[in-house]
C-alpha positions in Angstrom: 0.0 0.0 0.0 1.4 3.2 -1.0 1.8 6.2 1.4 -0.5 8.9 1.8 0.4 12.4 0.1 -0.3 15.4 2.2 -3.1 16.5 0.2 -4.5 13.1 0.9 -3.5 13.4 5.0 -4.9 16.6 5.3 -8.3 15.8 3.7 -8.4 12.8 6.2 -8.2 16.1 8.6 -10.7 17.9 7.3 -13.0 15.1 7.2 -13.1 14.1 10.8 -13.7 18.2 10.8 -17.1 17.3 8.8 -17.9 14.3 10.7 -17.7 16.7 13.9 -20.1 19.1 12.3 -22.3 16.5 11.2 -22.6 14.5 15.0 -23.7 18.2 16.0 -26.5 18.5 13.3 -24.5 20.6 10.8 -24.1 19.8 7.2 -20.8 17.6 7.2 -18.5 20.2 5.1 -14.8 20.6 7.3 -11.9 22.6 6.8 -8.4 23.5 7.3 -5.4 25.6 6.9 -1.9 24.4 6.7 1.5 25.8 6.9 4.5 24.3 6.3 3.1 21.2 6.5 1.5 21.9 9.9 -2.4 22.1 10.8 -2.6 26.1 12.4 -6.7 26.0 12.3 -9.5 23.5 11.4 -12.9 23.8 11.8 -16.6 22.0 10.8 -19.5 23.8 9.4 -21.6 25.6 12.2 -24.1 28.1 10.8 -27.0 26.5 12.6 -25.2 26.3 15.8 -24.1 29.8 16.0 -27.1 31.1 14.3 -24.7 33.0 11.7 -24.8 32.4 7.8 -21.0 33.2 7.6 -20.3 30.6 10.0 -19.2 27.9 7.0 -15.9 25.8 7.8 -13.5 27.5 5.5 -14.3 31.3 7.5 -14.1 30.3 10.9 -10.6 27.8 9.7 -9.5 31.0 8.5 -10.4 32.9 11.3 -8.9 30.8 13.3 -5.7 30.7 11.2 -5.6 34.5 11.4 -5.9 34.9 15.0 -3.2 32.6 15.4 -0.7 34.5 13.1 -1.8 37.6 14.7 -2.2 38.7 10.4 -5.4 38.5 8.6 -3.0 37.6 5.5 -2.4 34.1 5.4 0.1 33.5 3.3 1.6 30.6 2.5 -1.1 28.7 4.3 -3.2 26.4 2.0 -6.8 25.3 3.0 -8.2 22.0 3.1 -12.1 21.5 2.5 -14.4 18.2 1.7 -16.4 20.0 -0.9 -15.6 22.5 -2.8 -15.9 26.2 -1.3 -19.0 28.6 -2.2 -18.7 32.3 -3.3 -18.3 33.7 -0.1 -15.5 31.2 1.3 -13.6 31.6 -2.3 -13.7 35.3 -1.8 -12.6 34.5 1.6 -9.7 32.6 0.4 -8.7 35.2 -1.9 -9.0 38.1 0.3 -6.5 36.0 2.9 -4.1 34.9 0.3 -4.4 31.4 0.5 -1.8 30.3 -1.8 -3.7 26.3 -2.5 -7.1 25.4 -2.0 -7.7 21.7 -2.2 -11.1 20.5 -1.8 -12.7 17.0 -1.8 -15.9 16.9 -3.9 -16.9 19.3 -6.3 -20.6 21.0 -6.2 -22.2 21.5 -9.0 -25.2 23.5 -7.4 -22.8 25.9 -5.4 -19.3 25.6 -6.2 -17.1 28.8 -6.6 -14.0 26.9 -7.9 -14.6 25.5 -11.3 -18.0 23.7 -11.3 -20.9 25.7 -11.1 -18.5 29.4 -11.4 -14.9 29.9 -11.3 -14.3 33.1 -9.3 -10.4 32.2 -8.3 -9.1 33.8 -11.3 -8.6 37.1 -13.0 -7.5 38.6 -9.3 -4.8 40.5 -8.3 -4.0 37.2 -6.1 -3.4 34.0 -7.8 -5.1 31.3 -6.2 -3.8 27.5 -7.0 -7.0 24.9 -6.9 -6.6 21.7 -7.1 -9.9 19.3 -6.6 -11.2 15.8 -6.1 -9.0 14.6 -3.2 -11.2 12.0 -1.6 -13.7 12.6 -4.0 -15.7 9.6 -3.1 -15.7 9.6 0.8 -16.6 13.5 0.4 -19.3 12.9 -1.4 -20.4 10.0 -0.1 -20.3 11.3 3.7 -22.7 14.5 2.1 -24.9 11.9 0.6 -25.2 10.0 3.1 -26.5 13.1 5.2 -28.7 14.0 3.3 -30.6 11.2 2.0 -31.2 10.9 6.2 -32.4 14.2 6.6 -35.2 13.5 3.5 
């Protein structure tokens, strides 16, 4: 059996992130931020616990990546997330400098990094995507959720 890369290691990360969010009834979506091949924030979805719409896993992994660099420019860091980020958490990315945003499954309904729009280019930041790291067991764990909550 081959080794794990780090994209692969750190999407196992941000999936025990979603199953955390999930076993406290939010959708299963986790994140988080890396640098230099260290975890410096992660964080499930929690909208619905907080009762605030911004509270989706990439903002508060980024908040919590900012607070802990004492810099709300995060570069350098790269962020982890099971399915691929919506308008606001691209814009997030972008406005933080995240230098790589890997994300599990894509999302054709609202997907801001290449399947339903693709608002990380044509910015003044560049912002490297790469997609489909544990495609299957992202999408499957979203599934999963909710076909239960139908």
């Amino acid at each position: 059996m081959r080794d794990e890369s780090p994209d692969e290691r750190f999407m196992r990360v941000a999936l025990a992130e979603a199953a955390r969010a999930e076993a406290a009834g939010e959708v299963p979506v986790g994140a988080v931020i890396v640098r230099d091949g260290q975890v410096v924030a992660a964080a499930g979805n929690a909208p619905i616990g907080r009762s605030d719409p911004t509270a989706h896993a990439e903002i508060l992994a980024i908040r919590g990546a900012a607070e802990a660099a004492g810099n709300y420019r995060l570069t350098g860091c790269d962020l982890y997330v099971t399915v691929e980020p919506c308008p606001m958490c691209v814009g997030a990315a972008l406005h933080a400098r995240i230098a790589t945003l890997v994300f599990g499954c894509a999302d054709p309904k609202a997907g801001a990094a290449g399947s339903r729009w693709n608002l990380t280019d044509g910015w003044n930041h560049r912002l490297v995507v790469r997609g489909g790291v544990h495609a299957g067991e992202c999408a499957a764990l979203m599934q999963a959720f909710f076909t239960r909550r139908r």
